[in-house]
TORZA-780876 format. One record per residue: residue number from 1; residue in one letter; y negated, x negated, z of N, C-alpha, C, O in turn. Coordinates in steps of 0.2 Angstrom, whole numbers, m for minus. Layout:
N
NODE	NUM	a	Y	X	Z	Y	X	Z	Y	X	Z	Y	X	Z
...
END
This chain:
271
NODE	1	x	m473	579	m61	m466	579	m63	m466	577	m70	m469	580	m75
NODE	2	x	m460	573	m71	m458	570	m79	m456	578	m84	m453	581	m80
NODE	3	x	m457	580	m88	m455	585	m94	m447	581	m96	m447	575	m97
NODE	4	x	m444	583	m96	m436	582	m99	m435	590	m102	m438	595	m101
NODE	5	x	m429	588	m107	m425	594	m111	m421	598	m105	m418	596	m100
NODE	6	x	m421	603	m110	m418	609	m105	m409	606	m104	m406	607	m99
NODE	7	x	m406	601	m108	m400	597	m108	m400	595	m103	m397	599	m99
NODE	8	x	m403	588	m99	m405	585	m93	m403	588	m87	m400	585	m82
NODE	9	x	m408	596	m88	m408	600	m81	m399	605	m81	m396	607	m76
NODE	10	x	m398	605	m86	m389	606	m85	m386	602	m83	m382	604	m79
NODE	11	x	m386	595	m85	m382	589	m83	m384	589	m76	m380	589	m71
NODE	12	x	m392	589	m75	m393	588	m67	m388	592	m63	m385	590	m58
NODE	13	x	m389	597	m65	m387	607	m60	m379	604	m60	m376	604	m55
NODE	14	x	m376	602	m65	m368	599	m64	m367	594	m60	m363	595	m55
NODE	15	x	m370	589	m60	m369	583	m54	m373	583	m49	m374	578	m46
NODE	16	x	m377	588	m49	m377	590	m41	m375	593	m38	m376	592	m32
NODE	17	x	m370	598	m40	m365	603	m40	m359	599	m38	m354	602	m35
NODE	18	x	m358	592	m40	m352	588	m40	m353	584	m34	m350	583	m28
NODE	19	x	m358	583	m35	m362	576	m30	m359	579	m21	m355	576	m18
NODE	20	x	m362	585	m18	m361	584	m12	m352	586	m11	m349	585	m5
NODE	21	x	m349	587	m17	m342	587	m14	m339	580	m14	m334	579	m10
NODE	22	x	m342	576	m17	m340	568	m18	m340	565	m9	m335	564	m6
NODE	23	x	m349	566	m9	m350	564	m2	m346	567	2	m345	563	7
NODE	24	x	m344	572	2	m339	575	10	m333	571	7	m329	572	12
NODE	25	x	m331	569	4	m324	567	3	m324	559	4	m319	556	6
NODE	26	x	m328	556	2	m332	550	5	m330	549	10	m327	544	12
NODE	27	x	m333	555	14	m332	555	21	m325	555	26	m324	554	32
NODE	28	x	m320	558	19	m316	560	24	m309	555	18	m304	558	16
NODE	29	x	m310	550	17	m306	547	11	m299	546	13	m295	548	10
NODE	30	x	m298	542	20	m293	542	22	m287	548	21	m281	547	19
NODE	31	x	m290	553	23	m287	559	21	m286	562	13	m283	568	12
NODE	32	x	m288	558	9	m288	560	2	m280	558	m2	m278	553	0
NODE	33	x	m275	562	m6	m272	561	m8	m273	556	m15	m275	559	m20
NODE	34	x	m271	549	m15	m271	545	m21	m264	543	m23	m260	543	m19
NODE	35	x	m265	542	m32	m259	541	m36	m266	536	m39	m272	535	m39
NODE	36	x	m256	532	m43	m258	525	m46	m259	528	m54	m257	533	m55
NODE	37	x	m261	525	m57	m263	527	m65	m259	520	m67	m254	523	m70
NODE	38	x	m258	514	m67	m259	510	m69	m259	504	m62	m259	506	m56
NODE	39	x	m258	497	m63	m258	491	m60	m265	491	m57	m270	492	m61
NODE	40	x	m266	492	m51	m275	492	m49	m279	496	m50	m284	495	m48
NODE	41	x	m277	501	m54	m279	507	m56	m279	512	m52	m273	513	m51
NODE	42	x	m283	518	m49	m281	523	m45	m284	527	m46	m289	526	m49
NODE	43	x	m282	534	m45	m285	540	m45	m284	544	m38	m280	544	m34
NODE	44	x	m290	549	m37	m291	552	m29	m290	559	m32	m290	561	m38
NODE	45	x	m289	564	m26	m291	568	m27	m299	572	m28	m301	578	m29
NODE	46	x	m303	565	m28	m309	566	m27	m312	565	m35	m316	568	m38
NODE	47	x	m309	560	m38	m312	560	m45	m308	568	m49	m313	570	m52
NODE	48	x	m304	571	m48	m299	576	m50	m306	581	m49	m309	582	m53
NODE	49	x	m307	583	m41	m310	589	m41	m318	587	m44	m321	591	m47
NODE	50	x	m321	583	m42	m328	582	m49	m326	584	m52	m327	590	m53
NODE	51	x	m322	579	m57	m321	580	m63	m321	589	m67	m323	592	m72
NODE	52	x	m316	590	m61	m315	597	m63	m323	601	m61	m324	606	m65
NODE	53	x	m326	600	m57	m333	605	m57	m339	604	m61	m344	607	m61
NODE	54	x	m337	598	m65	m343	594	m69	m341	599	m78	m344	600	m83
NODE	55	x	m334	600	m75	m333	601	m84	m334	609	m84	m337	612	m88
NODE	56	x	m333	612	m77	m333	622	m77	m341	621	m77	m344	625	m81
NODE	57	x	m345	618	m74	m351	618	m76	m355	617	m81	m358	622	m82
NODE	58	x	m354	611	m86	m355	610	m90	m353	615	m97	m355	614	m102
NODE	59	x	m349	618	m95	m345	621	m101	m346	628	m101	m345	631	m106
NODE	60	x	m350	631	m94	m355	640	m94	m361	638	m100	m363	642	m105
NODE	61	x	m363	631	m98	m369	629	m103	m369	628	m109	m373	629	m113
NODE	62	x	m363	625	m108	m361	624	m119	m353	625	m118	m349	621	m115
NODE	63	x	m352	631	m119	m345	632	m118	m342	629	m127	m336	628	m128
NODE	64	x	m345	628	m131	m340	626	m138	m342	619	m141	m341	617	m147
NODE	65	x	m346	615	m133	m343	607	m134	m338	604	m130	m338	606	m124
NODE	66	x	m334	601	m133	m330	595	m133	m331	590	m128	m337	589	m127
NODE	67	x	m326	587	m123	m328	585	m120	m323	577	m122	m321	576	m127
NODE	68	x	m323	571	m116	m320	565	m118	m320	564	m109	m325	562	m106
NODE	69	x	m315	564	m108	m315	563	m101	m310	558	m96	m304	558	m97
NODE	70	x	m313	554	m90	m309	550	m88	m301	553	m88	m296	551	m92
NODE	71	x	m300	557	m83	m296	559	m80	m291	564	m86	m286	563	m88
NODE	72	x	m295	570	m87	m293	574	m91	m292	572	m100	m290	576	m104
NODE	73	x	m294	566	m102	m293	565	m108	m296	568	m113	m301	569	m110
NODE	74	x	m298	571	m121	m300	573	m122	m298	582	m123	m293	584	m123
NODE	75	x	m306	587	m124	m306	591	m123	m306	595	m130	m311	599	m128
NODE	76	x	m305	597	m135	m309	598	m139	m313	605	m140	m313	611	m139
NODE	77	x	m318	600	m144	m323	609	m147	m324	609	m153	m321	607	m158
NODE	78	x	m330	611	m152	m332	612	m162	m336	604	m166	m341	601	m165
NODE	79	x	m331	605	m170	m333	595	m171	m340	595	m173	m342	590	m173
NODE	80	x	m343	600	m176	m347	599	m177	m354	599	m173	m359	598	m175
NODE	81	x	m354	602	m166	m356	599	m159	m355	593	m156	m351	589	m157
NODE	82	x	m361	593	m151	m361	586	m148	m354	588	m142	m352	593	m141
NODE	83	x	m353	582	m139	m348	582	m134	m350	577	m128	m354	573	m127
NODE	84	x	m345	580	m122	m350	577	m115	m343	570	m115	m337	570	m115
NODE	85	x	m348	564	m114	m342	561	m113	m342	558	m103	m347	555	m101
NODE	86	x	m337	560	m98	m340	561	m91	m334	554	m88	m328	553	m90
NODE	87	x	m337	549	m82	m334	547	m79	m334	550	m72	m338	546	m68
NODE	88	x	m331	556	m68	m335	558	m63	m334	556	m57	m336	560	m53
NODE	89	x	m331	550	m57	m330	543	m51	m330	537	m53	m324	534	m55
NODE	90	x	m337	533	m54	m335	527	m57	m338	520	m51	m343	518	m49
NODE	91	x	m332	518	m49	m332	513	m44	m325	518	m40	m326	518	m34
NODE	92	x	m321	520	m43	m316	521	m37	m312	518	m32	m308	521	m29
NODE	93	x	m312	510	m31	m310	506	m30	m314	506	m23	m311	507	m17
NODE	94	x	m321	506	m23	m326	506	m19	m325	512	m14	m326	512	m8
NODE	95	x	m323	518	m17	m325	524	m14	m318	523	m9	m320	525	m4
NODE	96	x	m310	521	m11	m307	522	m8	m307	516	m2	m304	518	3
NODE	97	x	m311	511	m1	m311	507	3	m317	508	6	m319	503	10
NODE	98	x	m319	513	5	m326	514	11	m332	512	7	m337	514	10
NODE	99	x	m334	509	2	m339	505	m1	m344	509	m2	m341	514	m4
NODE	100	x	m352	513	m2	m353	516	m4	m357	515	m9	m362	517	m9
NODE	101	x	m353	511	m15	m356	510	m19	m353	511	m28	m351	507	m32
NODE	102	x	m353	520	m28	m351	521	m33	m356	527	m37	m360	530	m34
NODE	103	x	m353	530	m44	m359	536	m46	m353	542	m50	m348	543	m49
NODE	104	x	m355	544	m54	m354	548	m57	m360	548	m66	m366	549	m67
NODE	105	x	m355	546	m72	m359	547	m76	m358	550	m83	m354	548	m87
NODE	106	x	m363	555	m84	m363	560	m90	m366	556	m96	m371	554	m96
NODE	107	x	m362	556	m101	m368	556	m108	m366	561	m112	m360	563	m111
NODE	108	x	m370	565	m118	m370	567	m124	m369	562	m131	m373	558	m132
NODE	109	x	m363	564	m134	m363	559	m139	m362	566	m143	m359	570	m142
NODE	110	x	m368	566	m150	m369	570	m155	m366	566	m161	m367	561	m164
NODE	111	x	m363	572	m163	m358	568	m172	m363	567	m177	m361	563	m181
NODE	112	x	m370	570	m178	m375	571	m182	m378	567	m182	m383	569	m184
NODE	113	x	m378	560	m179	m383	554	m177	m385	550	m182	m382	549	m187
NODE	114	x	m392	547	m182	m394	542	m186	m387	539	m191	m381	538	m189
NODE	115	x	m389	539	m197	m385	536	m203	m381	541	m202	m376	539	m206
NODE	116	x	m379	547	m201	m371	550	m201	m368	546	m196	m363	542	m198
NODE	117	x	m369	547	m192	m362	542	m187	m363	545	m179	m369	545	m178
NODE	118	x	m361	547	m176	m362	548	m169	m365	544	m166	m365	538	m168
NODE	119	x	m369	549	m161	m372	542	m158	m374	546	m150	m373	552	m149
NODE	120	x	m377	541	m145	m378	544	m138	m385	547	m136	m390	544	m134
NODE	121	x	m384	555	m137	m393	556	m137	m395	557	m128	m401	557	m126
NODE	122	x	m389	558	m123	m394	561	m118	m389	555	m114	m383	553	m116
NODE	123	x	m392	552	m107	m387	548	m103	m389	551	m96	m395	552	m95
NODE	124	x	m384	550	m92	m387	554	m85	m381	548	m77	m375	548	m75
NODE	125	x	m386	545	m74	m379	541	m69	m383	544	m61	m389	543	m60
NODE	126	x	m380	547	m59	m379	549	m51	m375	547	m47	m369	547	m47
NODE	127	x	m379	544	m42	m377	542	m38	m378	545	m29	m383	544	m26
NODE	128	x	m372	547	m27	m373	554	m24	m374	549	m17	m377	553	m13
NODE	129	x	m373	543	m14	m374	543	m7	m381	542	m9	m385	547	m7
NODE	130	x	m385	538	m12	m392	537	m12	m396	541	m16	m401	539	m18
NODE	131	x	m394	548	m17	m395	553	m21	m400	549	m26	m406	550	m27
NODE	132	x	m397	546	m29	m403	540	m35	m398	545	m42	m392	545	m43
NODE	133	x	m405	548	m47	m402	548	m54	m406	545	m59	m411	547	m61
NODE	134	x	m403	542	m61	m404	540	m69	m402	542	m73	m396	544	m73
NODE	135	x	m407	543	m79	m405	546	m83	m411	546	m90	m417	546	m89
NODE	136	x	m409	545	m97	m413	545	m102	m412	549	m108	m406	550	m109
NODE	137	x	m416	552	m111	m416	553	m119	m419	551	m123	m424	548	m123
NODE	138	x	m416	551	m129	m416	545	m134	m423	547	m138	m426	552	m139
NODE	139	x	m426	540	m139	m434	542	m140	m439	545	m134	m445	546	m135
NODE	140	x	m434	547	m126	m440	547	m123	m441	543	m117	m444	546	m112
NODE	141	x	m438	537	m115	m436	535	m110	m434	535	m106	m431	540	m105
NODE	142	x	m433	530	m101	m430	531	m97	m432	534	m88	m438	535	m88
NODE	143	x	m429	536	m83	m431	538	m80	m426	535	m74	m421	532	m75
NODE	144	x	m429	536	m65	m425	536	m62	m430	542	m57	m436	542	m54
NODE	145	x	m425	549	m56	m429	555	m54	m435	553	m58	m434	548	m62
NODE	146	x	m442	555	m58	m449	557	m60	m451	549	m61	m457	549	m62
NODE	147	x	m449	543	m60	m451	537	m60	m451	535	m66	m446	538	m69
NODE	148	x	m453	530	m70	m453	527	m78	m449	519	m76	m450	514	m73
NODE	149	x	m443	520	m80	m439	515	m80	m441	509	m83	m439	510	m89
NODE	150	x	m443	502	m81	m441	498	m86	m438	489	m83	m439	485	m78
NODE	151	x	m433	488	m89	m431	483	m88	m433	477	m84	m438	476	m87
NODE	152	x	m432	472	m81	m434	465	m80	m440	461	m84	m437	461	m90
NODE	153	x	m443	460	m84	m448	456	m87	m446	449	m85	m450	445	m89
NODE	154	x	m442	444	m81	m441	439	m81	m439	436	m87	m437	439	m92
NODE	155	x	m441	429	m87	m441	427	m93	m437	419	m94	m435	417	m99
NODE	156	x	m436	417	m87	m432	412	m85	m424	413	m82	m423	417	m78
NODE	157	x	m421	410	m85	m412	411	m84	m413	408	m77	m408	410	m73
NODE	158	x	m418	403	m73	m414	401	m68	m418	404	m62	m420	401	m57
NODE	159	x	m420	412	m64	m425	417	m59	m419	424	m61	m419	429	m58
NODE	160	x	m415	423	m64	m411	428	m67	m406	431	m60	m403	426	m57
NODE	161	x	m405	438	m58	m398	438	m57	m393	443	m63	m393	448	m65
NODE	162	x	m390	440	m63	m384	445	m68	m378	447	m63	m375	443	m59
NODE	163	x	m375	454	m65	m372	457	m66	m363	456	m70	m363	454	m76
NODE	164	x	m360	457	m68	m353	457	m71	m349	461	m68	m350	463	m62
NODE	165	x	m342	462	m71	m336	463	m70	m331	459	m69	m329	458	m74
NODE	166	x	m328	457	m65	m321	453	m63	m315	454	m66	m312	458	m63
NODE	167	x	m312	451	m71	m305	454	m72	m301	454	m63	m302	451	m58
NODE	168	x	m295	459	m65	m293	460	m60	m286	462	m61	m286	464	m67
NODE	169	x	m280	462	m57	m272	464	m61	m272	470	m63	m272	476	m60
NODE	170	x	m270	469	m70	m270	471	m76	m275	474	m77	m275	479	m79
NODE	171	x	m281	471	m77	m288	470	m80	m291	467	m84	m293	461	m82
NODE	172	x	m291	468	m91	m296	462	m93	m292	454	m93	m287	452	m90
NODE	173	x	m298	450	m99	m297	444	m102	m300	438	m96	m306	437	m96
NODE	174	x	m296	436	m92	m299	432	m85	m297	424	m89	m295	420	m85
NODE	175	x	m298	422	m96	m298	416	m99	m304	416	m101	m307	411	m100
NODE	176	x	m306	422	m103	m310	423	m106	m317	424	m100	m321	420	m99
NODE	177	x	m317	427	m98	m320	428	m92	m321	423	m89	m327	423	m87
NODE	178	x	m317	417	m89	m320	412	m84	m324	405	m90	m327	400	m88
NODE	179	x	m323	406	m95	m326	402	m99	m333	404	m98	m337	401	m96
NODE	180	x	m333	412	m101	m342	415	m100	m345	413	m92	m351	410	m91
NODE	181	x	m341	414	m88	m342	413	m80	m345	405	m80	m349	402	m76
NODE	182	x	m341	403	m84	m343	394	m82	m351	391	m84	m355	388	m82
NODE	183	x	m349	396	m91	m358	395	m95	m363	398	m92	m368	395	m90
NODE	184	x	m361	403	m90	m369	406	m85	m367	405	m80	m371	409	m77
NODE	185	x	m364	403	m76	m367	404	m68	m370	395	m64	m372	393	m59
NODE	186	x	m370	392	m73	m376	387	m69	m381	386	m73	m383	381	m75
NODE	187	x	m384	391	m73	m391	392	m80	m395	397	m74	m401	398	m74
NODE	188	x	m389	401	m68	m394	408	m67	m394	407	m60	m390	403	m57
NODE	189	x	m399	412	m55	m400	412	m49	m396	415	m45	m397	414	m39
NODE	190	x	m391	419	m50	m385	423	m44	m382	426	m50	m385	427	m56
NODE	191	x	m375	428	m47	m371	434	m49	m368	436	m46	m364	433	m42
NODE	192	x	m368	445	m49	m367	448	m43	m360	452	m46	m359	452	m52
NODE	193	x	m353	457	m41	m348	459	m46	m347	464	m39	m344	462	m33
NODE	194	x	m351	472	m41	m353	477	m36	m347	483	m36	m346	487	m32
NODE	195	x	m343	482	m44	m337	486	m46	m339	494	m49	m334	497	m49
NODE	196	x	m344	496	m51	m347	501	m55	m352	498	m61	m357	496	m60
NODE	197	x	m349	500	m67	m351	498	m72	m358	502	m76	m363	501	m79
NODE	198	x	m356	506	m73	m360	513	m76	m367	511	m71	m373	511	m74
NODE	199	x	m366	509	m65	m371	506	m59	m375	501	m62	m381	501	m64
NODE	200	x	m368	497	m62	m375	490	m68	m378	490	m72	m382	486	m73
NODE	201	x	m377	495	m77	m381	497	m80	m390	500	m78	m396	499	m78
NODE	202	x	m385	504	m75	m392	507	m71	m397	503	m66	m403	505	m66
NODE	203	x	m395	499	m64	m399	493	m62	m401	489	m66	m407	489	m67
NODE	204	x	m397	486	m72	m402	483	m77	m408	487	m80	m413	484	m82
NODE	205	x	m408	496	m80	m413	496	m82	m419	498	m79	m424	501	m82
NODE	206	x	m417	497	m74	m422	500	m68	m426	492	m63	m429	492	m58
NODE	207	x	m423	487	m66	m426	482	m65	m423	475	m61	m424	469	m62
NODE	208	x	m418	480	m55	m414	478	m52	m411	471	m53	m412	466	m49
NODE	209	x	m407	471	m59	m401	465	m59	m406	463	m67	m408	467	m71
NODE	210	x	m407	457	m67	m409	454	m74	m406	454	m83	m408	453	m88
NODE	211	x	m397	456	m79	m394	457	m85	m386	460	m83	m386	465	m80
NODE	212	x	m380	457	m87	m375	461	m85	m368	459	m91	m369	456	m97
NODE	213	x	m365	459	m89	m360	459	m94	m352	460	m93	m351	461	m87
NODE	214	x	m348	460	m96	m342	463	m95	m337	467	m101	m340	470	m106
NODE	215	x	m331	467	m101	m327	468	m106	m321	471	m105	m317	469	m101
NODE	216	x	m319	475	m109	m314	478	m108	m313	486	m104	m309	488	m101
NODE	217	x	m320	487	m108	m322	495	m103	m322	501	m108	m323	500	m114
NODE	218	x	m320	507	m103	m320	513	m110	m329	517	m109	m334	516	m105
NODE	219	x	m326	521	m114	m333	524	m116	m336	527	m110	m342	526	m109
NODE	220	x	m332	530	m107	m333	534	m101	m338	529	m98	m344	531	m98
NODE	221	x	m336	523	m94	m339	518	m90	m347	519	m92	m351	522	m89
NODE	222	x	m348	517	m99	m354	514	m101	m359	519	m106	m365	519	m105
NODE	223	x	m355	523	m110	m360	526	m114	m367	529	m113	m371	527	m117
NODE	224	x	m367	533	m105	m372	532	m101	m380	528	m100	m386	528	m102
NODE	225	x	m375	523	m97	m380	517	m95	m381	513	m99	m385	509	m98
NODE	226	x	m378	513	m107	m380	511	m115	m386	513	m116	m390	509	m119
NODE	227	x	m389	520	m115	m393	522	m118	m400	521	m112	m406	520	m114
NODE	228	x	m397	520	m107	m403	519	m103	m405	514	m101	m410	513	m97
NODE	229	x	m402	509	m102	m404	502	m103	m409	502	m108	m414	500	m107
NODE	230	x	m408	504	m116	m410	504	m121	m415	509	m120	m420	506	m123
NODE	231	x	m418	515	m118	m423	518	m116	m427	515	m111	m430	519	m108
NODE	232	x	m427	508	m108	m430	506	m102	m431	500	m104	m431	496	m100
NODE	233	x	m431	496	m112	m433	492	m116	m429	487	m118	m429	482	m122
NODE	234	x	m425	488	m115	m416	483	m114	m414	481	m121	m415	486	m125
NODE	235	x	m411	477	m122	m406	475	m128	m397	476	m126	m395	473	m121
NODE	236	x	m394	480	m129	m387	480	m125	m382	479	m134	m382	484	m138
NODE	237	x	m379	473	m134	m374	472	m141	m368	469	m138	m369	466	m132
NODE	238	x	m363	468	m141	m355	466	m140	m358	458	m138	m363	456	m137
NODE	239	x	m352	456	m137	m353	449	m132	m355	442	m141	m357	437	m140
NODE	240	x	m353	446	m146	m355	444	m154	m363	447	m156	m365	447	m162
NODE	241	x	m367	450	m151	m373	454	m153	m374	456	m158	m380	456	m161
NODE	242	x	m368	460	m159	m370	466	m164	m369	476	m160	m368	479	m155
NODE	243	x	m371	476	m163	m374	486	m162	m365	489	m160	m363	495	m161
NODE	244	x	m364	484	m156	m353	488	m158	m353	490	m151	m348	493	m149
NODE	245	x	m357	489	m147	m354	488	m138	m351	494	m137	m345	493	m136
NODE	246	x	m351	501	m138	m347	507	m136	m343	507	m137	m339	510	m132
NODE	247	x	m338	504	m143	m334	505	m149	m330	499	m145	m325	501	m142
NODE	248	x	m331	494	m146	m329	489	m142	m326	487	m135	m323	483	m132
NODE	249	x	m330	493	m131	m329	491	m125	m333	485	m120	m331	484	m115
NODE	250	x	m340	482	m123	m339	476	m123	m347	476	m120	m350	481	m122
NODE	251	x	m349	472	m117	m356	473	m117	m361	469	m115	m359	467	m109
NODE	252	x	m366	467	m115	m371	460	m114	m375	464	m116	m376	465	m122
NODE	253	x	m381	467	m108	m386	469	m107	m393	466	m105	m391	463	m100
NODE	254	x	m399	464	m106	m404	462	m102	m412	463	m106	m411	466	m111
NODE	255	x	m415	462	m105	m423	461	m108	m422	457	m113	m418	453	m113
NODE	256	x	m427	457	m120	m426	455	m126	m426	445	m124	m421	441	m125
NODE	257	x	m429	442	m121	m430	436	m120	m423	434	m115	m421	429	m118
NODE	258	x	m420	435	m112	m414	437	m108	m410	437	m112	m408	431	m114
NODE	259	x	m407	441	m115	m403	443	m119	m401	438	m124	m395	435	m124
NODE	260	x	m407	436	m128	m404	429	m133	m403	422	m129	m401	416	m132
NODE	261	x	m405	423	m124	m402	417	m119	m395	416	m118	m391	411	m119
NODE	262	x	m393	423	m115	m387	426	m112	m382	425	m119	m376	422	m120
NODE	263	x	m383	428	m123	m381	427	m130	m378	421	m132	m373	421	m135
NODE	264	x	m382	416	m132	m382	410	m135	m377	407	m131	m372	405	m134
NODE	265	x	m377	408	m122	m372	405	m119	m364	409	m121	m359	406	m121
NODE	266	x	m365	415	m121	m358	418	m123	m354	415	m128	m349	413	m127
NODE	267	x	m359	416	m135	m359	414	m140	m354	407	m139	m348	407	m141
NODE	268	x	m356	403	m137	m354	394	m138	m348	396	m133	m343	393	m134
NODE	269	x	m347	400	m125	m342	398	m125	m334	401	m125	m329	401	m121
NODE	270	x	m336	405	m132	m330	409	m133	m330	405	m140	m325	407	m144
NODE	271	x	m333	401	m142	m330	398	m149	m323	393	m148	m321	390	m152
END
């Protein structure tokens, strides 16, 4: 078995704790009471009750951090701790249509980070029908359960599959989107648009999908799968390739040769 921090095995003990109530409600969706947030936007009873078991959990274990949370917004603690930032239904479009393809994801972002600035030290995505978790910390790689995570070694864009996001009503820049879309999808061997962001991450760094990209996401979505891509040898920067993707919302993930491929193309067709 892999050695992780006593952190990890909290985050686990919480979204395992969450995880099988997800599945039973999975099961029983049609009966789930949903409300609109927004244009295409929904929320279930099912992200509500996670979200709610992930935070009483997580907060017996560090009762005086902060949280940042989809549903419940921000929680505050002691700023000068780290805080859990949680998405605890991320693909809910999928879950409400029967798909079973969505996860749940944790990270720790710490105020005290490299340079003074925050930064994301522990990342965790669970994915409760395939009981698959990933999860990393920073400096020690990545993992999926007891496996050593690493990214694609492809080196060729037209052996690539990439990942993406679809803008959708009232989603995201679909000008922009189709300009990117026009650039790579005749350089690569497929792209794939699965509806869990936090997922493609997780496949980018576990070998899965070759790359990834998409815009217009909150921290919740990605902060996670930011770090475990980058613990599993990935390069992950804004669609401009700098160090901003959290902040931004913004993200262009893949292996170091990949990456400035992908780049080059975004680059030219957002000029």
């Amino acid at each position: 078995m892999v050695s992780h921090s006593g952190l990890i095995t909290v985050i686990e003990r919480a979204a395992r704790k969450a995880g099988p109530r997800l599945r039973r409600d999975f099961n029983e969706v049609q009966h789930l009471q949903v409300s609109r947030k927004g244009p295409a936007d929904f929320v279930s009873m099912a992200d509500k009750r996670a979200e709610e078991t992930l935070v009483e959990e997580l907060r017996k274990a560090r009762p005086d951090w902060g949280f940042l949370l989809e549903e419940g917004g921000v929680i505050e603690g002691d700023p000068d701790k780290p805080r859990w930032i949680i998405d605890p239904l991320d693909g809910t479009s999928n879950f409400l249509h029967g798909i079973p393809h969505f996860c749940m994801s944790i990270a720790v972002e710490d105020p005290r980070g490299a340079q003074g600035k925050p930064e994301i030290t522990h990342g965790y995505i669970y994915q409760p029908i395939t009981d698959e978790s990933f999860w990393a910390e920073k400096g020690r790689g990545a993992w999926l359960q007891d496996q050593r995570l690493r990214v694609s070694a492809r080196k060729d864009m037209a052996d690539a599959l990439i990942a993406t996001g679809i803008p959708f009503l009232g989603h995201g820049n679909f000008a922009e989107w189709s300009r990117i879309f026009g650039a790579v999808a005749p350089e690569v061997a497929g792209i794939r648009r699965f509806g869990s962001a936090a997922l493609d991450l997780a496949w980018v760094a576990a070998g899965r999908f070759d790359g990834f990209w998409e815009s217009k996401l909150n921290a919740w979505d990605i902060a996670a799968g930011i770090l475990i891509v980058r613990e599993a040898g990935g390069f992950v920067t804004d669609f401009r390739g700098q160090d901003n993707a959290l902040a931004k919302g913004e993200v262009l993930a893949a292996n170091d040769q990949l990456h400035s491929k992908l780049h080059k193309l975004l680059a030219n067709s957002l000029r």
